[in-house]
N, C-alpha and C positions, 0 to 999 in steps of 0.2 A: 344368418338368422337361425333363432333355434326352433325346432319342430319336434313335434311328441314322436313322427315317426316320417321315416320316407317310403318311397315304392324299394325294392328289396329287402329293407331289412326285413326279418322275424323274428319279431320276441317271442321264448316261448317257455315254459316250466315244465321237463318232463315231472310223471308221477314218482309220488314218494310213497311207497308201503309201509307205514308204519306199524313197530308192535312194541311191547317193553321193553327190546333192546336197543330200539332206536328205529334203522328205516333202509331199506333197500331202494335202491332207482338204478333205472337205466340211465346215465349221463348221454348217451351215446345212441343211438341205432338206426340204423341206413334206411331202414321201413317206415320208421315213426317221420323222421325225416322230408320223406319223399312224398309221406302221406298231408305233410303242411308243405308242400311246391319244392324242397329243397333237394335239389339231386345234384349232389355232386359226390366227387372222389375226394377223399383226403390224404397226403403224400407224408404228414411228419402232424408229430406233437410236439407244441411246443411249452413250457413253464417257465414265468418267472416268480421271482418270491421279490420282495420289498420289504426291507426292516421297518421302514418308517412310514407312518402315515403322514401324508402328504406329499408323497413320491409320484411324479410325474411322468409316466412313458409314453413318448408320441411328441407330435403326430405322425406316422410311421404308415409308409406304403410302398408296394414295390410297382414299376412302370412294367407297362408290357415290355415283352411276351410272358414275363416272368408276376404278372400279377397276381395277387394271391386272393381267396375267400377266404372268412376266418368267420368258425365257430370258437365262441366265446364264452368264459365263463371264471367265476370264484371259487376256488375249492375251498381257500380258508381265509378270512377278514370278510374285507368289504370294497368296491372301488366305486366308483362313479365312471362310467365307460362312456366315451365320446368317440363318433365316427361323423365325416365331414362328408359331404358328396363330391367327388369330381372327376363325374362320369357330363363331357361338355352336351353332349344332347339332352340333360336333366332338367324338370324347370326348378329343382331344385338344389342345381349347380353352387357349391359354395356355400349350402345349407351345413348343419349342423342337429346331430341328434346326442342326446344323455340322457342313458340310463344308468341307474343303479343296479348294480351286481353281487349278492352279496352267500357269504356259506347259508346262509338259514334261508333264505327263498329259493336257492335253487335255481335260478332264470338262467337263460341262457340268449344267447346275440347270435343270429348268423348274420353276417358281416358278406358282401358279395363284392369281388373284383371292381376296381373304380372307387373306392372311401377310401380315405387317411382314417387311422383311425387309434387312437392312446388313452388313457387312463390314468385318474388320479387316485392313490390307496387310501382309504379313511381311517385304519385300522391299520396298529403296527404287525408285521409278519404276514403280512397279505401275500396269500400263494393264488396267481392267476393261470387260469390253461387255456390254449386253445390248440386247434388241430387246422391246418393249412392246407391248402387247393395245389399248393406248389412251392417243392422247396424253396429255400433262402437265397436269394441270390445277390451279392453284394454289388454286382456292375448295376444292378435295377434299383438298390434301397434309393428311397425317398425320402422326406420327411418336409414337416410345415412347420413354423414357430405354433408352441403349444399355447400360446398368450396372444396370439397375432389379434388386433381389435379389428378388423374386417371381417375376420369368422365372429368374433365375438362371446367366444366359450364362459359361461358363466362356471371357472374353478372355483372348486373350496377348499382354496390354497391360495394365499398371494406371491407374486412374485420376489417381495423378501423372506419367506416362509418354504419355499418349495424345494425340494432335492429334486435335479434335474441331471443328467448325464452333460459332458461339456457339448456332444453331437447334436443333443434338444437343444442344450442351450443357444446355439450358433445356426440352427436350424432357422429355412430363408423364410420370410414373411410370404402370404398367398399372393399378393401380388407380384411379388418378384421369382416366384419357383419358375424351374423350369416349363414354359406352356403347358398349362395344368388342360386349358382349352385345347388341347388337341392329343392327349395320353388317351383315354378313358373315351373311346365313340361311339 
């Protein structure tokens, strides 16, 4: 099911100063952060770029111990950002949120341990960032079919339309992953 928002996420838009040369922002700050509930450490930044609009990455999570947070964001294009719940104590277990992400608003996603979580680019040369709670750890990647119809993600991409990695591609349906019911408690 989809939902405007769940309990962890935070949307949020730091300030933009603008003047005629354009505009200064903080992306980043541990203070501004802590001051909307967010306190955590970040261990790495991460970038990907996508030539194509309509490129799909996800659903992508890593299982404990090695779970990860993820602050979220578009430095240049636009995505459609999707994050899943499956934290099993949630009542929103198997939910689904999307937001739009895009360079001219500025928004940004913190993303908390327990969501899958991918995007689609709307915009060719889409450069995404985010900065991680915990390294990469590939014995823990996870991942969900990005089209699974039990989440029910409404993409604006069809599946003869989308650039997909062959790993999303072949990526297990939610009801077949590994006990999603008992990762995330």
């Amino acid at each position: 099911m989809r939902r405007d928002t769940i309990d962890g996420l935070v949307h949020f838009t730091p300030v933009r100063r603008r003047d005629e040369r354009g505009y200064f922002c903080e992306v980043y700050s541990r203070q501004e952060l802590a001051g909307i509930g967010v306190l955590v450490d970040f261990v790495q930044d991460n970038e990907s770029m996508s030539k194509s609009a309509g490129t799909v990455r996800g659903l992508h999570f890593q299982a404990p111990p090695s779970a990860q947070g993820k602050l979220v964001r578009v430095i240049s294009g636009a995505a459609v950002d999707v994050v899943v719940d499956l934290r099993s104590g949630s009542p929103t277990f198997g939910d689904h949120v999307a937001t739009r992400l895009d360079r001219d608003g500025g928004n940004q996603l913190w993303i908390p341990p327990g969501f899958a979580h991918g995007f689609c680019t709307l915009e060719p040369d889409t450069l995404f960032a985010y900065k991680v709670t915990h390294p990469y750890d590939p014995i823990a990647e996870r991942s969900l079919r990005w089209n699974d119809p039990d989440i029910g993600i409404e993409w604006p991409v069809t599946a003869d339309d989308v650039t997909l990695s062959t790993s999303d591609e072949d990526a297990p349906f939610f009801a077949d992953a590994d006990d999603l019911s008992r990762l995330f408690r």
